[in-house]
HTML snippet that shows the backbone in 3Dmol.js (N, CA, C, O; Angstrom):
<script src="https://3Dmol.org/build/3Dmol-min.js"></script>
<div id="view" style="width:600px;height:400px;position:relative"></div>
<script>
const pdb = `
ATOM      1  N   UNK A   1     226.797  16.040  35.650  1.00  0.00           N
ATOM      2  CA  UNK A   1     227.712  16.969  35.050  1.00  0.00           C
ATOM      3  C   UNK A   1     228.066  16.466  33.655  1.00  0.00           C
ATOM      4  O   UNK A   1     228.437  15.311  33.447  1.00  0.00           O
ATOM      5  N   UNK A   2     227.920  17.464  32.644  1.00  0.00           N
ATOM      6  CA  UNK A   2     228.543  16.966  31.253  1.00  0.00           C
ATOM      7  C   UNK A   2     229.843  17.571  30.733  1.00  0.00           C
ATOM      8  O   UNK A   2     229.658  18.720  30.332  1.00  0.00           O
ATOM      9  N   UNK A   3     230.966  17.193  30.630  1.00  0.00           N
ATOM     10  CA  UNK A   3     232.219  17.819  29.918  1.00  0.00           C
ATOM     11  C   UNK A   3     232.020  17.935  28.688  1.00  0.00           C
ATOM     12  O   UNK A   3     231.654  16.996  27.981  1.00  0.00           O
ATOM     13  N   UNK A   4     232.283  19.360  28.189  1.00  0.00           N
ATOM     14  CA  UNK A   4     232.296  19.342  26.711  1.00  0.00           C
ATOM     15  C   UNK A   4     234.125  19.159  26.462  1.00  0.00           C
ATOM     16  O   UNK A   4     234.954  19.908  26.979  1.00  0.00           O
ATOM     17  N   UNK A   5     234.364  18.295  25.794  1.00  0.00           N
ATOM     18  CA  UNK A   5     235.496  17.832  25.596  1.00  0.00           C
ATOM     19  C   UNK A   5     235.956  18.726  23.899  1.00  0.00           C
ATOM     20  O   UNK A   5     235.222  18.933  22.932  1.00  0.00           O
ATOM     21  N   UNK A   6     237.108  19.007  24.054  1.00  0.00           N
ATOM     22  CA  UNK A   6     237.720  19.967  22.502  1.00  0.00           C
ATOM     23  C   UNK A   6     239.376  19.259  22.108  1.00  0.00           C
ATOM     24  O   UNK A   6     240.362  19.270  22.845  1.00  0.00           O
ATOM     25  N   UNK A   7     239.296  18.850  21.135  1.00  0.00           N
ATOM     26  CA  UNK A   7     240.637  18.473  20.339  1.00  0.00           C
ATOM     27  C   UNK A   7     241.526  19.855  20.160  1.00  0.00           C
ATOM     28  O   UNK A   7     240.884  20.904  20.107  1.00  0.00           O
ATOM     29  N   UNK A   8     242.646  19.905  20.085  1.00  0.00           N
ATOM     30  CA  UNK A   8     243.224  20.427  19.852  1.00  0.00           C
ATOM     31  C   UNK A   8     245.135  20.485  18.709  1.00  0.00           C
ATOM     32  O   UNK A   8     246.070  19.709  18.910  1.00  0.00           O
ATOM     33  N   UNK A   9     245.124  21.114  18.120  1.00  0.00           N
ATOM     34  CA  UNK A   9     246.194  20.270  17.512  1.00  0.00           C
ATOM     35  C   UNK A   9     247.544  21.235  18.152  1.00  0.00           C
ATOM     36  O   UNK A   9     247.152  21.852  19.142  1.00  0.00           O
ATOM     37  N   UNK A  10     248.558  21.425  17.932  1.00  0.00           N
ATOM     38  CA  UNK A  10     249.942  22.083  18.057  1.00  0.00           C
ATOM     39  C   UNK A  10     249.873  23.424  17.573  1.00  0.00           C
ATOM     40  O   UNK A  10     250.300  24.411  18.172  1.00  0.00           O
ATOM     41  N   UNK A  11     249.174  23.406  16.183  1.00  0.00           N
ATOM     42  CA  UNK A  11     248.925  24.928  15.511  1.00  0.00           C
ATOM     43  C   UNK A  11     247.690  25.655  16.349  1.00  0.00           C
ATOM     44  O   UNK A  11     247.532  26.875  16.330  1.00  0.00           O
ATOM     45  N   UNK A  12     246.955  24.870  16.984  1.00  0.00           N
ATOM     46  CA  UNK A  12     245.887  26.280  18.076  1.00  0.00           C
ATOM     47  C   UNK A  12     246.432  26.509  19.185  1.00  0.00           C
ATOM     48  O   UNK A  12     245.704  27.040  20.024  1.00  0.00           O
ATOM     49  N   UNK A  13     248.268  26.113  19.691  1.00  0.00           N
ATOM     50  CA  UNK A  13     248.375  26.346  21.210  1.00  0.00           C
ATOM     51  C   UNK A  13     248.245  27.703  21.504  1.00  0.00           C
ATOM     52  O   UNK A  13     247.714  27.965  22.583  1.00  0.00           O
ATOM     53  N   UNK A  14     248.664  28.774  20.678  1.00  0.00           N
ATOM     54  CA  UNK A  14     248.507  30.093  20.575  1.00  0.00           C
ATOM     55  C   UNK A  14     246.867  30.567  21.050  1.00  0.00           C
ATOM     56  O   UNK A  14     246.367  31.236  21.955  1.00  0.00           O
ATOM     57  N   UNK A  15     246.633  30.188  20.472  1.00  0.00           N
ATOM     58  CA  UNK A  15     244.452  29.907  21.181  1.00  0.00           C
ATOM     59  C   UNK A  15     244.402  29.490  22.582  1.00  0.00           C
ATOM     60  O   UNK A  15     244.004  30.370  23.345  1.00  0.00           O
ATOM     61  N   UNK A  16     244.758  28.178  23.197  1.00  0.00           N
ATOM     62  CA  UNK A  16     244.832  27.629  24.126  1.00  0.00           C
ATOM     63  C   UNK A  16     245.729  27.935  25.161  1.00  0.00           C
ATOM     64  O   UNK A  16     245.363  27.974  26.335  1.00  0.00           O
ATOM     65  N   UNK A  17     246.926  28.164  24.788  1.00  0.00           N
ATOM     66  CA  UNK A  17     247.821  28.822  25.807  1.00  0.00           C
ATOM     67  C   UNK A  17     248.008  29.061  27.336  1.00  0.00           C
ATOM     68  O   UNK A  17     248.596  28.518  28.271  1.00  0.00           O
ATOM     69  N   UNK A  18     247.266  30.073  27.138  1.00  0.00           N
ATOM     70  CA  UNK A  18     246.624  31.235  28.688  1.00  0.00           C
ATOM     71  C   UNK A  18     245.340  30.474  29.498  1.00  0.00           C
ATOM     72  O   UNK A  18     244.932  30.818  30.607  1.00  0.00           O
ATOM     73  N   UNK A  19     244.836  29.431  28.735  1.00  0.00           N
ATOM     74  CA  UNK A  19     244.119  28.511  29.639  1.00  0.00           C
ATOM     75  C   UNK A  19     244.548  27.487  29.737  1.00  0.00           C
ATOM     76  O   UNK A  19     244.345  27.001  30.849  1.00  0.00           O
ATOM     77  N   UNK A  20     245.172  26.774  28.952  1.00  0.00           N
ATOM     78  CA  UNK A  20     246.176  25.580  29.927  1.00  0.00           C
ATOM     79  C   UNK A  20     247.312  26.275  31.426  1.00  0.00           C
ATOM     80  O   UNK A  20     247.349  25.847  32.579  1.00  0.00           O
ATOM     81  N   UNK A  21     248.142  27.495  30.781  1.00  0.00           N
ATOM     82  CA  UNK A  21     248.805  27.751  31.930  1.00  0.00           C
ATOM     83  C   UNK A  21     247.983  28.380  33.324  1.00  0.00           C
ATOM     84  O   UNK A  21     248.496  28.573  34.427  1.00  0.00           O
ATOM     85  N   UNK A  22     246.599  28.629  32.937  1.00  0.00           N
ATOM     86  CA  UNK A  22     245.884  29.010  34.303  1.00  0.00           C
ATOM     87  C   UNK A  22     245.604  28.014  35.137  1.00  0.00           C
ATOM     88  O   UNK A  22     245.943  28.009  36.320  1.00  0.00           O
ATOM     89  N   UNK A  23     244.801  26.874  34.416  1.00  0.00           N
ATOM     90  CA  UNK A  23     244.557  25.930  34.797  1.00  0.00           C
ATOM     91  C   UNK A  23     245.673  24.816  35.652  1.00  0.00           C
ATOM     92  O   UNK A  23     245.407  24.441  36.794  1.00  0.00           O
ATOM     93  N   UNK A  24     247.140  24.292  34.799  1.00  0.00           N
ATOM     94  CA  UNK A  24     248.245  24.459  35.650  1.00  0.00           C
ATOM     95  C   UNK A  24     248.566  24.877  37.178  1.00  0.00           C
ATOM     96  O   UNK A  24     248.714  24.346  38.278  1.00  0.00           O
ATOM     97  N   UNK A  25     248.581  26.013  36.640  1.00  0.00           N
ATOM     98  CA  UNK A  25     248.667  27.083  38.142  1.00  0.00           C
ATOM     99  C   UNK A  25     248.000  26.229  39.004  1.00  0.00           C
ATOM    100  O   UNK A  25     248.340  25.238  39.650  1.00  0.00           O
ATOM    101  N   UNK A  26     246.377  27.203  38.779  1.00  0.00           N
ATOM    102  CA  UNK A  26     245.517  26.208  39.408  1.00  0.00           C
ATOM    103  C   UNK A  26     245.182  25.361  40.568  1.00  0.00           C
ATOM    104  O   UNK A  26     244.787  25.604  41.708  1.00  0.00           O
ATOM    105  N   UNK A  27     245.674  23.514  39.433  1.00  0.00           N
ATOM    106  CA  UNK A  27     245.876  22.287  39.676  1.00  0.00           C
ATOM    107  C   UNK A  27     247.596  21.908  40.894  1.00  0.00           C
ATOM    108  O   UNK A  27     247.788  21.232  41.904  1.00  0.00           O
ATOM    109  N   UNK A  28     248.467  22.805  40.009  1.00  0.00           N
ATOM    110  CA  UNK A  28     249.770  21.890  40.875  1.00  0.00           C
ATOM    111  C   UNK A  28     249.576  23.277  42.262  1.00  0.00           C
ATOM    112  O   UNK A  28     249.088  22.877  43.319  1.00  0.00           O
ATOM    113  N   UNK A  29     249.895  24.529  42.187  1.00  0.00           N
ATOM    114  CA  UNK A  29     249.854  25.368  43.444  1.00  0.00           C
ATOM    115  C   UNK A  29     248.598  25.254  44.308  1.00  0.00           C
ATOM    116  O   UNK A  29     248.793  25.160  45.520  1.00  0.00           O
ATOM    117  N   UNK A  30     247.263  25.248  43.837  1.00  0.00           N
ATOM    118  CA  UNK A  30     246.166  25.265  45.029  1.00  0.00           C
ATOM    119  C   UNK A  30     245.759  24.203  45.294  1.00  0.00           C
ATOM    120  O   UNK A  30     245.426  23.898  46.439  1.00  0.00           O
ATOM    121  N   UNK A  31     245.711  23.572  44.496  1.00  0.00           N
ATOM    122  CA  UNK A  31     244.790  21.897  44.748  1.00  0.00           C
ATOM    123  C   UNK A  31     246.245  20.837  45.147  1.00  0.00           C
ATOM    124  O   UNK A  31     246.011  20.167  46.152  1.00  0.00           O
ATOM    125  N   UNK A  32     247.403  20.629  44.655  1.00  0.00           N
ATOM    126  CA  UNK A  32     248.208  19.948  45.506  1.00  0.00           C
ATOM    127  C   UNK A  32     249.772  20.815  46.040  1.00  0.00           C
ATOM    128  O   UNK A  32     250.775  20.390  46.613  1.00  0.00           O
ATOM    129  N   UNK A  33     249.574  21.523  45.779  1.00  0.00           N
ATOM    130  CA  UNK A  33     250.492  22.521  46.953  1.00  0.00           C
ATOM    131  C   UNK A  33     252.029  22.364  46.346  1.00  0.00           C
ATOM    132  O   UNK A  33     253.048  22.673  46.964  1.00  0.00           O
ATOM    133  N   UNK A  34     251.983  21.858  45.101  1.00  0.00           N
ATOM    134  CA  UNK A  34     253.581  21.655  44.294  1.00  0.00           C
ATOM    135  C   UNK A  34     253.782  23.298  44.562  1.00  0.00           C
ATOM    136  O   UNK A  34     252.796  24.034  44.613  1.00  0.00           O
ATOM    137  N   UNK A  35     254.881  23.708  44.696  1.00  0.00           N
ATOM    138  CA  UNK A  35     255.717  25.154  44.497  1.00  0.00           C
ATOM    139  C   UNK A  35     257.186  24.548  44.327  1.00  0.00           C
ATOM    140  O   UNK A  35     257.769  23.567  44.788  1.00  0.00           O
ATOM    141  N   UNK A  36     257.523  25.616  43.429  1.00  0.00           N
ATOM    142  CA  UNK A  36     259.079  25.149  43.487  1.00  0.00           C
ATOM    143  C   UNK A  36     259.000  26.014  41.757  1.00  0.00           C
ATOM    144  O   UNK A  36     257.991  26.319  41.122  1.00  0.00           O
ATOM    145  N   UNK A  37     260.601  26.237  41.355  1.00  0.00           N
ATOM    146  CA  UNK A  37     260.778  26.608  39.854  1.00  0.00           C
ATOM    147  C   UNK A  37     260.190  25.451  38.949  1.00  0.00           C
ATOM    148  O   UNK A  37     259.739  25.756  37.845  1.00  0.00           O
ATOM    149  N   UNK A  38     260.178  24.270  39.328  1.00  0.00           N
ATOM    150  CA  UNK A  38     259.560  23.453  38.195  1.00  0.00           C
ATOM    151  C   UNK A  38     258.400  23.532  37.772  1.00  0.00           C
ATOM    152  O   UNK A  38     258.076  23.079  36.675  1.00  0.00           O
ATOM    153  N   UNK A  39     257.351  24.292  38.811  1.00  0.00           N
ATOM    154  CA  UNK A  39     255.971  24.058  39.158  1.00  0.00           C
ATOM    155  C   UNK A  39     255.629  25.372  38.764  1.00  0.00           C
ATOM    156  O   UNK A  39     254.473  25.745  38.964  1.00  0.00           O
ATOM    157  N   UNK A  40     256.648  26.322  38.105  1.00  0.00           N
ATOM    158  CA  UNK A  40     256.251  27.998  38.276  1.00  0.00           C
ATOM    159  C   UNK A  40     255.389  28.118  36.575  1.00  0.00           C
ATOM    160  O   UNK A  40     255.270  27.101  35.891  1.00  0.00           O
ATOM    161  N   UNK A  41     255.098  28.869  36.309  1.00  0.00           N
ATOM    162  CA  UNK A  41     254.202  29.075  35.059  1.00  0.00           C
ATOM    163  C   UNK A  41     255.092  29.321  34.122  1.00  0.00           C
ATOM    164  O   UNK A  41     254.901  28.523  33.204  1.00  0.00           O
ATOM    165  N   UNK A  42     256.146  30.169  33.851  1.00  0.00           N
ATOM    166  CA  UNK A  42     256.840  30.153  33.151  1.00  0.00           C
ATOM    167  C   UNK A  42     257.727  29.166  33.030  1.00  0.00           C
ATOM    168  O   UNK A  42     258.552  29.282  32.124  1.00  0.00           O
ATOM    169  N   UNK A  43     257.777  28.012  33.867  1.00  0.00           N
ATOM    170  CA  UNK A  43     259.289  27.317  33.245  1.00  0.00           C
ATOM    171  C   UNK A  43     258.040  26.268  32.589  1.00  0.00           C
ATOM    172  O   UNK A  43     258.322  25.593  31.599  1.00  0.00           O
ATOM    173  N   UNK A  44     256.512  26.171  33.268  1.00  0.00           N
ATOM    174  CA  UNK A  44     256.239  25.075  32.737  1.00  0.00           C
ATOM    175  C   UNK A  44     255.713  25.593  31.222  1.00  0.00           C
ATOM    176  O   UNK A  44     255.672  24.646  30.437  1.00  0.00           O
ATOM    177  N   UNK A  45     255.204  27.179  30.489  1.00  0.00           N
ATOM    178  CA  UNK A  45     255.140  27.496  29.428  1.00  0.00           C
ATOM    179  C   UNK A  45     256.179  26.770  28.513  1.00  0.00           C
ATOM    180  O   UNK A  45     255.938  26.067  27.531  1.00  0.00           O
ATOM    181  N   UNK A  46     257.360  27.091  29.044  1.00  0.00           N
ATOM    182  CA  UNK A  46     258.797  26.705  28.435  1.00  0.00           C
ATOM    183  C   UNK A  46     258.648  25.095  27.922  1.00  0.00           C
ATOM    184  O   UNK A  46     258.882  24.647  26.800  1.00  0.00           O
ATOM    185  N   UNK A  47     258.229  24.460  29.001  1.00  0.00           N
ATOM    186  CA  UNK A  47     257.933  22.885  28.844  1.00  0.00           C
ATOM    187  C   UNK A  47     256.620  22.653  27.478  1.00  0.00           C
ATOM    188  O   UNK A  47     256.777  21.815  26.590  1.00  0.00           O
ATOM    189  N   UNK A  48     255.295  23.630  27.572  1.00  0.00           N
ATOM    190  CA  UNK A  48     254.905  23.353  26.823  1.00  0.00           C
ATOM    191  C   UNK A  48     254.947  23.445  25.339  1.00  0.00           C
ATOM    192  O   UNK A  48     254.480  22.752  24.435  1.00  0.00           O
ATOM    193  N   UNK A  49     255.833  24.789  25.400  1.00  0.00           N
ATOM    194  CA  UNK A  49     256.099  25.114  23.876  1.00  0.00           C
ATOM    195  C   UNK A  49     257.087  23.978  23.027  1.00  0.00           C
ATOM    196  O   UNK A  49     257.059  23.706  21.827  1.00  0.00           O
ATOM    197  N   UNK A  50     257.821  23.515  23.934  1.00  0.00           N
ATOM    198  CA  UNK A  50     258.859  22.501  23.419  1.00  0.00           C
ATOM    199  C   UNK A  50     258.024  21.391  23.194  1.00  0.00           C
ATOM    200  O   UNK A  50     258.071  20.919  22.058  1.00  0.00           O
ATOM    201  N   UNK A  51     257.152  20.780  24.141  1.00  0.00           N
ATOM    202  CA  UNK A  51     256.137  20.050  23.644  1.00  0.00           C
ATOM    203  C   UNK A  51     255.223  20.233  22.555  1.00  0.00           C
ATOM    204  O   UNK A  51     254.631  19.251  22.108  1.00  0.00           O
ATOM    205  N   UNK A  52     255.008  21.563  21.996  1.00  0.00           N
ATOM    206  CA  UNK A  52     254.016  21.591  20.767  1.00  0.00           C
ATOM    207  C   UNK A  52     255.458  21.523  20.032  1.00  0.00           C
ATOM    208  O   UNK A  52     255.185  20.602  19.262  1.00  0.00           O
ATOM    209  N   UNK A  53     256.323  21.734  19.836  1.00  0.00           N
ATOM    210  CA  UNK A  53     256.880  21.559  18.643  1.00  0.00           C
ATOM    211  C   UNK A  53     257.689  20.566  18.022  1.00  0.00           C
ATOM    212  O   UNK A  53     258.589  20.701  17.192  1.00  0.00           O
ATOM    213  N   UNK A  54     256.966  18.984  18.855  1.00  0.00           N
ATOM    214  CA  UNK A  54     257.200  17.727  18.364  1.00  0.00           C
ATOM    215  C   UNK A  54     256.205  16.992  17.493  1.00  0.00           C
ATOM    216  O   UNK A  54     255.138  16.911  18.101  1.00  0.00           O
ATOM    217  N   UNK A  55     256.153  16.454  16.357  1.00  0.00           N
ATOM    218  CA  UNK A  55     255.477  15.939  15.177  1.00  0.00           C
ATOM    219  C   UNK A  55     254.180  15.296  16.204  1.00  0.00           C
ATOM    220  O   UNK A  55     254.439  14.534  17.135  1.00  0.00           O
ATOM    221  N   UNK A  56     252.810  15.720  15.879  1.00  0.00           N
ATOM    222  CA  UNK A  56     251.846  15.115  16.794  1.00  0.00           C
ATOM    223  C   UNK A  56     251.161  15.491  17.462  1.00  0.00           C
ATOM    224  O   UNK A  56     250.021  15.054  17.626  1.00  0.00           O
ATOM    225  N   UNK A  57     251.939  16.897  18.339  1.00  0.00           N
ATOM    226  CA  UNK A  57     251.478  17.125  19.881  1.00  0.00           C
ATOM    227  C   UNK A  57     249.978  17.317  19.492  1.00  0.00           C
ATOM    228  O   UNK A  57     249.391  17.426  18.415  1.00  0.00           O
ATOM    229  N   UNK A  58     249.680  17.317  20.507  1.00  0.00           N
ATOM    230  CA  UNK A  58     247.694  17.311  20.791  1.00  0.00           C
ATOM    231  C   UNK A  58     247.413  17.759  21.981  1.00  0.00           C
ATOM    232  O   UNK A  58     248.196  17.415  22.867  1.00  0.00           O
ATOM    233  N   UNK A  59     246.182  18.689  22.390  1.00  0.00           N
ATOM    234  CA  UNK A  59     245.752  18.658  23.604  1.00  0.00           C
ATOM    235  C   UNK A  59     244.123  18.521  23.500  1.00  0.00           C
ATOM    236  O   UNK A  59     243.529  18.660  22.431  1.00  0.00           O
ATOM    237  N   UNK A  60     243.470  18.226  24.756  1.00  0.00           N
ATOM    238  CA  UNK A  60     242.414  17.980  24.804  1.00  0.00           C
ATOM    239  C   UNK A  60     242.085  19.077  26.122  1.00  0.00           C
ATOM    240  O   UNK A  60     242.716  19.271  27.161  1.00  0.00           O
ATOM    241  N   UNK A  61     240.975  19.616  25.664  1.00  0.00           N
ATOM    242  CA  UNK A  61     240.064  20.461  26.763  1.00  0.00           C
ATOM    243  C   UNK A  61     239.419  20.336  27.419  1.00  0.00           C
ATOM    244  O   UNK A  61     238.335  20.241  26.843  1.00  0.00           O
ATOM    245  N   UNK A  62     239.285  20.236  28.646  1.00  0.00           N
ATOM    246  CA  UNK A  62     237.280  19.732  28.781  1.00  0.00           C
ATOM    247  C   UNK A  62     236.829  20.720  29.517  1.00  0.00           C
ATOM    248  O   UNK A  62     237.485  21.016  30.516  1.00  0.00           O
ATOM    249  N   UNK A  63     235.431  21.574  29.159  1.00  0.00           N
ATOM    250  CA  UNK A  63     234.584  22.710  29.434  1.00  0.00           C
ATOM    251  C   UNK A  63     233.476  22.280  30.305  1.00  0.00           C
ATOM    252  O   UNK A  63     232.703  21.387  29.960  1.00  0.00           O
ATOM    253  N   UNK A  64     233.417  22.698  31.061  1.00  0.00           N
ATOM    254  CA  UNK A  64     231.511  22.301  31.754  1.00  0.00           C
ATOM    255  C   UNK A  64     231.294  24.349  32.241  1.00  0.00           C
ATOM    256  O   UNK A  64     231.770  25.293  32.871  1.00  0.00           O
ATOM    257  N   UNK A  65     230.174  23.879  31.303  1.00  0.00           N
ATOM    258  CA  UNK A  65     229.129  25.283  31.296  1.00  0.00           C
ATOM    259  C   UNK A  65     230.175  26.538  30.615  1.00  0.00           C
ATOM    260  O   UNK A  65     230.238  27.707  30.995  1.00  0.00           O
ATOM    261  N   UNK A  66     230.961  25.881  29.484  1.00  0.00           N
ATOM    262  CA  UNK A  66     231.868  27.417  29.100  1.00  0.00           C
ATOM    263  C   UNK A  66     232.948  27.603  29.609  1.00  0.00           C
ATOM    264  O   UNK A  66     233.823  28.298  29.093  1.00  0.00           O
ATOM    265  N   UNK A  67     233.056  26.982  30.750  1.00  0.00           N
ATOM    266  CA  UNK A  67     234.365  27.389  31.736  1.00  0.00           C
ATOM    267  C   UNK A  67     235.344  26.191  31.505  1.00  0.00           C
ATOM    268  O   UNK A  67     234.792  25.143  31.170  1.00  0.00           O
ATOM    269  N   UNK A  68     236.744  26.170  31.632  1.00  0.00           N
ATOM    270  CA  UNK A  68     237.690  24.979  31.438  1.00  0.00           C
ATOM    271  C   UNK A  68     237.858  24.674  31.989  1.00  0.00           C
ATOM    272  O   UNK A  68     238.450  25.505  32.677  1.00  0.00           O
ATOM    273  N   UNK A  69     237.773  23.179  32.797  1.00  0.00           N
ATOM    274  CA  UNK A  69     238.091  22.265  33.660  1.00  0.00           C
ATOM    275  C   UNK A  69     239.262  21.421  33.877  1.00  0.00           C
ATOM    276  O   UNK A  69     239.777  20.961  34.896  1.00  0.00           O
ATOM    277  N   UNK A  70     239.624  21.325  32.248  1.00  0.00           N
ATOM    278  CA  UNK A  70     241.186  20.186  32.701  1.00  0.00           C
ATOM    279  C   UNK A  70     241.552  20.296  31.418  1.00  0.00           C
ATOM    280  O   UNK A  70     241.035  20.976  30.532  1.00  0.00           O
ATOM    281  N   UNK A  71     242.487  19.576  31.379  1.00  0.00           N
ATOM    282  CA  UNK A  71     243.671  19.430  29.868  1.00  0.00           C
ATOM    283  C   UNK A  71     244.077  18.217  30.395  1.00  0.00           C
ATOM    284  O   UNK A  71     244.056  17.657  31.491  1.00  0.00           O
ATOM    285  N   UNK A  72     244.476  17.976  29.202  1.00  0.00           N
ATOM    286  CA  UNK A  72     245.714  17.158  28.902  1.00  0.00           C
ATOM    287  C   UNK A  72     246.719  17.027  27.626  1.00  0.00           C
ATOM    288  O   UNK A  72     246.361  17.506  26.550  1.00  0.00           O
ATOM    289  N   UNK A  73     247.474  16.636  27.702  1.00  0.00           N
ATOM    290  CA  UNK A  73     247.935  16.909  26.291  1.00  0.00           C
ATOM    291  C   UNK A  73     249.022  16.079  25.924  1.00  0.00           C
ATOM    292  O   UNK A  73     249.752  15.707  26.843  1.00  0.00           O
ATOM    293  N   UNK A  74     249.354  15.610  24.446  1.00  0.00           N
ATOM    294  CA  UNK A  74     251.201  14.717  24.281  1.00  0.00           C
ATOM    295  C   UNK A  74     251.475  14.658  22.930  1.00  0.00           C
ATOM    296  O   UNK A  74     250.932  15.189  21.961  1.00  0.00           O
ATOM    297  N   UNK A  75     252.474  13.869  23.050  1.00  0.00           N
ATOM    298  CA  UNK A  75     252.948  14.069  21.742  1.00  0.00           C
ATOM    299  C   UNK A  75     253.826  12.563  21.490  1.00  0.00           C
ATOM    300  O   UNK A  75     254.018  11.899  22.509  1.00  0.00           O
ATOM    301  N   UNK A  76     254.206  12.170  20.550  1.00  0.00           N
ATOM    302  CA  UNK A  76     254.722  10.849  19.836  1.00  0.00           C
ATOM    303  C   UNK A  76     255.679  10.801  20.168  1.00  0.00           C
ATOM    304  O   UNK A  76     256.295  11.831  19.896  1.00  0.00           O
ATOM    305  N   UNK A  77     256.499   9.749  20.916  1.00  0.00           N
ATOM    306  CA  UNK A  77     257.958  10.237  21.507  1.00  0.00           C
ATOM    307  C   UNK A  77     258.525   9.435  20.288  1.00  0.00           C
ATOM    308  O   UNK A  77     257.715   8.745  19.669  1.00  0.00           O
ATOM    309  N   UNK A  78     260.210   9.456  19.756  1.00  0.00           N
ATOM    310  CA  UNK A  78     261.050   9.130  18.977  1.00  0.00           C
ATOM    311  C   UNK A  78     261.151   7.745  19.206  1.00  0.00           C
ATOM    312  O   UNK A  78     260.778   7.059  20.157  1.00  0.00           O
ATOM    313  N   UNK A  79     261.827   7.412  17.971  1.00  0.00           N
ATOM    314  CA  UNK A  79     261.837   5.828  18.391  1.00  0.00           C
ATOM    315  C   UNK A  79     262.886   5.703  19.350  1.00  0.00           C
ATOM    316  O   UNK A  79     262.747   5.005  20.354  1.00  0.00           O
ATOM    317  N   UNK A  80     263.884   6.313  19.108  1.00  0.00           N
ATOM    318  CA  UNK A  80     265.103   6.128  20.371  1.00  0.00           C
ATOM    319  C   UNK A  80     265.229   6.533  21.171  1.00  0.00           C
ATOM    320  O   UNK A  80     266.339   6.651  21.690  1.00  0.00           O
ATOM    321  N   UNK A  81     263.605   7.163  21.927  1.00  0.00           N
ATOM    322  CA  UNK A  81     263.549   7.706  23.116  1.00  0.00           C
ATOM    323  C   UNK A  81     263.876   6.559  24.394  1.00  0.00           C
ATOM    324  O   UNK A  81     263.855   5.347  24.182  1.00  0.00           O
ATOM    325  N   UNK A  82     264.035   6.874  25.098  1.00  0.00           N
ATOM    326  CA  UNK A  82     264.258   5.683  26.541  1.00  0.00           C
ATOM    327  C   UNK A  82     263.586   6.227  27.724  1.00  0.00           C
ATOM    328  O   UNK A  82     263.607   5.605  28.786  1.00  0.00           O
TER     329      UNK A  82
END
`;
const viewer = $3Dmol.createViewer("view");
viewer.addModel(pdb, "pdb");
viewer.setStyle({}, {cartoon: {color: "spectrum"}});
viewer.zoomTo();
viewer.render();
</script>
């Protein structure tokens, strides 16, 4: 199997979006059975948008045969984070 792997910066989440939150879905409801409001698509949209709009954020894609397989994604935490 080969992953085609894709950079991503904060300004393409608008591009990326609707396939990170599918994928999400996905990963936490079918494959490990998380449910709950934390785990719902919209609160975690909510989570990601706040995440693109810290100095940094990034995500990474990975495709096999065209189709999207996984993400990940972060961002630079503050110095006085804890």
């Amino acid at each position: 199997m080969t992953v085609d792997v894709r950079h991503y910066g904060a300004a393409d989440l608008d591009e990326i979006r609707e396939t990170i939150l599918d994928l999400h879905v996905e990963v936490r409801h079918r494959d490990f059975g998380l449910t709950g409001p934390f785990y719902d698509r919209d609160r975690f949209n909510e989570r990601l948008s706040a995440y693109a709009a810290h100095p940094g954020c990034s995500a990474v894609l990975g495709y096999e045969d065209g189709q999207p397989v996984g993400f990940c994604f972060g961002t630079a935490l503050a110095l006085d984070t804890k």
